[in-house]
C-alpha positions as CSV (number, residue, x, y, z in Angstrom):
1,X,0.0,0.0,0.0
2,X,2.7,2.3,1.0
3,X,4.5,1.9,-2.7
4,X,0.5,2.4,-4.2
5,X,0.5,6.3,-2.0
6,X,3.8,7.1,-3.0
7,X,3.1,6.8,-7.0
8,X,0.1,8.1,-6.8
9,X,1.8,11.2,-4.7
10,X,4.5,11.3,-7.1
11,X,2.0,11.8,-10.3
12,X,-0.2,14.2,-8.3
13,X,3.1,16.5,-7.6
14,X,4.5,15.7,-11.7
15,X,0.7,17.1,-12.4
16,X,0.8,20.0,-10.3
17,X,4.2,21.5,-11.4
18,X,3.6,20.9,-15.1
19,X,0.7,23.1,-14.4
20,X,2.6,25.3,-12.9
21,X,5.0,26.0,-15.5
22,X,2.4,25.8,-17.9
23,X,0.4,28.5,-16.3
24,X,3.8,30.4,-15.6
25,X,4.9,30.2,-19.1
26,X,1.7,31.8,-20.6
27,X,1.6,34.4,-18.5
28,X,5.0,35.6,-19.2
29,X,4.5,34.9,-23.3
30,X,1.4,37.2,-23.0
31,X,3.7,40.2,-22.0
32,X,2.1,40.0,-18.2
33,X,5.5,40.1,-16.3
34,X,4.1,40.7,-12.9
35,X,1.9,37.8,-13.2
36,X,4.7,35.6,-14.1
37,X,7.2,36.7,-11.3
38,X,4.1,36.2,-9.0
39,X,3.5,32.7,-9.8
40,X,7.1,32.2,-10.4
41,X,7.2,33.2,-6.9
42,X,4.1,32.4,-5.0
43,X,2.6,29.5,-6.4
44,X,-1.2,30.4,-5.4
45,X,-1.1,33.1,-7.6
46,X,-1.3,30.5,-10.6
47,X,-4.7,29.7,-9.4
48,X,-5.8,33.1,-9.6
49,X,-4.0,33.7,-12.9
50,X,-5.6,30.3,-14.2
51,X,-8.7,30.8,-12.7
52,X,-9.0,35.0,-14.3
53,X,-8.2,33.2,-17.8
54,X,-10.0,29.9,-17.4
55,X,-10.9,29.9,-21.1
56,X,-7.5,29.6,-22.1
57,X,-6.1,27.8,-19.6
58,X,-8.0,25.3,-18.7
59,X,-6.1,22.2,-19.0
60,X,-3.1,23.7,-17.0
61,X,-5.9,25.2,-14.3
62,X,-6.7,21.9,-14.0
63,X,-3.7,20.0,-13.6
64,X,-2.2,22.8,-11.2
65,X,-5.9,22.0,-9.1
66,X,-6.0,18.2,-9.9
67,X,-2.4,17.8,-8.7
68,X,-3.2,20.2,-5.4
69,X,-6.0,18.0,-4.6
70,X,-4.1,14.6,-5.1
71,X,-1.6,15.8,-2.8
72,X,-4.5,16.0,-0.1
73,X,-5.7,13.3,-0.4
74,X,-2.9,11.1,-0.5
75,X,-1.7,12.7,2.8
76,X,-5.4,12.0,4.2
77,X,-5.3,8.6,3.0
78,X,-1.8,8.1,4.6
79,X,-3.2,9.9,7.8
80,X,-6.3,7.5,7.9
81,X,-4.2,4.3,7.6
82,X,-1.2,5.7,10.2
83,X,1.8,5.7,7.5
């Protein structure tokens, strides 16, 4: 089980930061420097970025938030089970 939490963890941090740099990478493409140094930065800041320009970025939004959200549940699940 322990092997099963740690993959699973693995891929939810591999999804979050490839949303990350997605998110981080548009925003300094589309001239918005500020936005990029801020979610260069502070990483929250992509989900207000992603979240202002969900049309575009909604696959990146989603990893960034799919990959927050597997994180939190992994540590629950690990909580739950005392690992």
């Amino acid at each position: 089980m322990e092997f099963v939490l740690v993959t699973l963890g693995l891929l939810a941090v591999g999804a979050g930061i490839v949303g990350w740099l997605w998110i981080t990478a548009i925003a300094f493409s589309e001239g918005e420097v500020l936005w990029g140094v801020g979610c260069l930065l502070i990483s929250p800041v992509c989900l207000v970025y992603g979240f202002m320009n969900f049309e575009e970025l909604k696959i990146p939004f989603l990893l960034l938030l799919g990959g927050f959200l597997g994180r939190l549940a992994v540590v629950g699940i690990a909580m739950s089970l005392g690992a």
